[in-house]
Backbone as a ProteinNet text record, in pm:
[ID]
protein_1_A
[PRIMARY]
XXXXXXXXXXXXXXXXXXXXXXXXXXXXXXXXXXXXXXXXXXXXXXXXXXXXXXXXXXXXXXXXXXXXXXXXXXXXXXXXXXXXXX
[TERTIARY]
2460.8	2426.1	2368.6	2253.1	2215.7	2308.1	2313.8	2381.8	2354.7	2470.6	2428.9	2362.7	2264.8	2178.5	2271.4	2259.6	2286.4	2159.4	2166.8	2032.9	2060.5	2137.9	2143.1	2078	2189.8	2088.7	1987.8	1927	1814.6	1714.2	1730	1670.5	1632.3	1739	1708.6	1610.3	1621.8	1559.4	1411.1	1340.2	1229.4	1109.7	1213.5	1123.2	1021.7	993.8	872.2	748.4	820.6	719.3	626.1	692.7	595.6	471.9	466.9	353.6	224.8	231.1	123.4	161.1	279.6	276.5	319.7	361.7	380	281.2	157.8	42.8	-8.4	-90.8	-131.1	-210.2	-232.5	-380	-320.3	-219	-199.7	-316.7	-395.8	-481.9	-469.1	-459.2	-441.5	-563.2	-549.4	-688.9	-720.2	-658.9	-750.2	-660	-689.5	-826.6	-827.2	-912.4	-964.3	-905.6	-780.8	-747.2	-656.6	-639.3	-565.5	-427.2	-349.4	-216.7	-99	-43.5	48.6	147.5	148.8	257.3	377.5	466.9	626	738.8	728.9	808.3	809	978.6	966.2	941.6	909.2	888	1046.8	1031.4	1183.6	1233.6	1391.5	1456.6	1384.2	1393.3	1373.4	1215.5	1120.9	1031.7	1008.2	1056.1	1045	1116	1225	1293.3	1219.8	1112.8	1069.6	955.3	925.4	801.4	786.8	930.9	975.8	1026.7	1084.8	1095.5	950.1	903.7	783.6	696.2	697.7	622.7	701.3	854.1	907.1	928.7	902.8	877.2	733.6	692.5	549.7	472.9	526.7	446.7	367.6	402.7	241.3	188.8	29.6	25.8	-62.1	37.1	-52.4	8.5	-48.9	39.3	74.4	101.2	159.4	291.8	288.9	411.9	468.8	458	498.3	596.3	536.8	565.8	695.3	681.5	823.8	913.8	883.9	993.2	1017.3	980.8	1024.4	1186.3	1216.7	1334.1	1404.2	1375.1	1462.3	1601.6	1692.4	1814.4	1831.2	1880	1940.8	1997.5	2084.4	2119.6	2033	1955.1	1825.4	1771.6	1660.1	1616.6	1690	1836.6	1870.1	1882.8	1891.1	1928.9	1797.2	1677.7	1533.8	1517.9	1522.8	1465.6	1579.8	1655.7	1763.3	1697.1	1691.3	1617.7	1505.2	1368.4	1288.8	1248.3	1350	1330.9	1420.8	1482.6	1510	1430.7	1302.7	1199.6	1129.8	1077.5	933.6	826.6
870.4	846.6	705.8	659.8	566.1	484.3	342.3	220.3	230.9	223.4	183.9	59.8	80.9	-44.3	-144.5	-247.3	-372.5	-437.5	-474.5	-489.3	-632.1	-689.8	-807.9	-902.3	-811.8	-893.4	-862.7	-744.9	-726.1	-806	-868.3	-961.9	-1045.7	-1111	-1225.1	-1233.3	-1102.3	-1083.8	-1007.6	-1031.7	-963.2	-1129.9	-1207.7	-1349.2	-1356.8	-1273.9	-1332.9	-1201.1	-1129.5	-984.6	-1068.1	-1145.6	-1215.7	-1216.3	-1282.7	-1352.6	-1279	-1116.7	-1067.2	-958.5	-844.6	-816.5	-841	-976.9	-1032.6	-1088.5	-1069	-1139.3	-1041.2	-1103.4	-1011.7	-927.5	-817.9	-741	-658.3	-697.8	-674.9	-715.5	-799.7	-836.8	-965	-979.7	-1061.6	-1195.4	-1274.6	-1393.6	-1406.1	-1381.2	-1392.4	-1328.6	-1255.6	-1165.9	-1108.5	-1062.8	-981	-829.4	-809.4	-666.9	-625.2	-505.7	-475	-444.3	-455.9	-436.7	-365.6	-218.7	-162	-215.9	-151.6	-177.6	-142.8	-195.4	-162.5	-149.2	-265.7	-253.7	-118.1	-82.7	44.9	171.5	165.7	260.1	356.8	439.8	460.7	454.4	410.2	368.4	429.3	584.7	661.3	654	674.6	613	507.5	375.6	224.4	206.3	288.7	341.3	365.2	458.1	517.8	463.9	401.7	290.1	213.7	125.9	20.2	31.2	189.3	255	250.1	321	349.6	237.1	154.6	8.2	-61.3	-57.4	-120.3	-1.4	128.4	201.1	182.6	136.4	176	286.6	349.1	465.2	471.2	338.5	278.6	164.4	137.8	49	-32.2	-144.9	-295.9	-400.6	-517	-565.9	-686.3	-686.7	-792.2	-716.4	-655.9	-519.8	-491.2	-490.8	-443.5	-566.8	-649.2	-794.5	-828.2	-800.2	-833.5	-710.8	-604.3	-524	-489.6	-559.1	-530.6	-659.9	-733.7	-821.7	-738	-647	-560.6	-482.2	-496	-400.6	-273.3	-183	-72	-84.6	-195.2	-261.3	-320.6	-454.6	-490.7	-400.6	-286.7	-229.9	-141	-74.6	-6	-146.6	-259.7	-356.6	-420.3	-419.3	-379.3	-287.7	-183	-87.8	-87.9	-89.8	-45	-180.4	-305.6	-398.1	-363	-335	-283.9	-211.9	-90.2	35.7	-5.4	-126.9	-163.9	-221.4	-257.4	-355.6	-239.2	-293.7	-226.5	-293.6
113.1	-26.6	-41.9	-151	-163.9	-206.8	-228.6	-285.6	-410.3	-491.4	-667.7	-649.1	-774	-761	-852.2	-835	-924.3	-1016.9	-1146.8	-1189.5	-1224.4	-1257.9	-1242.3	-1090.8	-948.4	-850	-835.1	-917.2	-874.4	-967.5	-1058.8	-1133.2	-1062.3	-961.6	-899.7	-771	-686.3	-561.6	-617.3	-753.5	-806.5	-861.3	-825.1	-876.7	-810.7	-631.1	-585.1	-608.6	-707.1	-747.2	-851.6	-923.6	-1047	-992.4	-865.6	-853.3	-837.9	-826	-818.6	-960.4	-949.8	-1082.6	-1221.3	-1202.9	-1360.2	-1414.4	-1362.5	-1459.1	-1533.5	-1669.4	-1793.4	-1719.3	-1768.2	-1710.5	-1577	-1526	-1402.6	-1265.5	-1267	-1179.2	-1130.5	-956.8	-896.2	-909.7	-895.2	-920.8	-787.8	-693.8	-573.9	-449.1	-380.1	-381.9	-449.3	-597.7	-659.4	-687	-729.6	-714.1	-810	-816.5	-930.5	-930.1	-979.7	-896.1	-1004.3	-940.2	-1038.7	-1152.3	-1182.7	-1312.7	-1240	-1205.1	-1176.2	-1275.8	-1345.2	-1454.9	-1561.1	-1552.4	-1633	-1597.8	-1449.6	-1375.3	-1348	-1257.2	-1285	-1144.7	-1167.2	-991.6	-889.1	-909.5	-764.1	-765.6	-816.6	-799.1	-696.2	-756.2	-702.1	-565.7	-546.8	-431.8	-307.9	-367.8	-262.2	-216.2	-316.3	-267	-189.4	-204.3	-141.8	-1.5	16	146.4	204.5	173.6	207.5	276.2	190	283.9	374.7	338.3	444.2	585.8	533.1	699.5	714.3	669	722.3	668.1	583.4	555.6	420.9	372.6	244	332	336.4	353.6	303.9	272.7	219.5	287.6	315.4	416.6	376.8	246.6	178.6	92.2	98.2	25.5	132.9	267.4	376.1	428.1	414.1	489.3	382.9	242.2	110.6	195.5	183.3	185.7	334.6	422.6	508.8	567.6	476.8	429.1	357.2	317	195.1	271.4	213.5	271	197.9	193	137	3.5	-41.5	-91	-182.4	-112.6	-199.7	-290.2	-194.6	-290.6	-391.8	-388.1	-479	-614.4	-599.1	-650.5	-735.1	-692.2	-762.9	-840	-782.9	-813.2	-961.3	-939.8	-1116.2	-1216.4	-1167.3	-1254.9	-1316.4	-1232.2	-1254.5	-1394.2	-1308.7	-1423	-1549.2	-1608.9	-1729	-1794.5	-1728	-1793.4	-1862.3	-1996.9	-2102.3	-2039.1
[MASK]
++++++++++++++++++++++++++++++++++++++++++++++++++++++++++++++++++++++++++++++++++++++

């Protein structure tokens, strides 16, 4: 079974997400790109995302390279933060 997420720590381990999806518009200033909306999304969703790049099986390799630090733990701990945001 997965880990209950914590959304509090997951507040804290989401500070280095700002930097590409907390800007208005959702678009990165350099390189040039557009970048999802996460917030509000829902856990299992964000779950599987975050799996996903940290196996290898999305790839971007800047999403790969974050979540591949991620524990079991971590991401259930995102992913519940996340999905409280509007």
């Amino acid at each position: 079974a997965a880990p209950a997420g914590n959304a509090e720590t997951g507040r804290q381990l989401t500070y280095t997400c700002q930097g590409c999806h907390g800007i208005t518009g959702y678009k990165n200033a350099y390189p040039s790109f557009k970048v999802p909306k996460i917030g509000g999304q829902s856990a299992q969703y964000l779950s599987q995302a975050l799996h996903g790049y940290r196996d290898g099986e999305r790839r971007h390799p800047t999403m790969r390279a974050q979540a591949e630090s991620f524990s079991e733990q971590d991401i259930a701990d995102i992913a519940a933060f996340l999905s409280t945001l509007k």
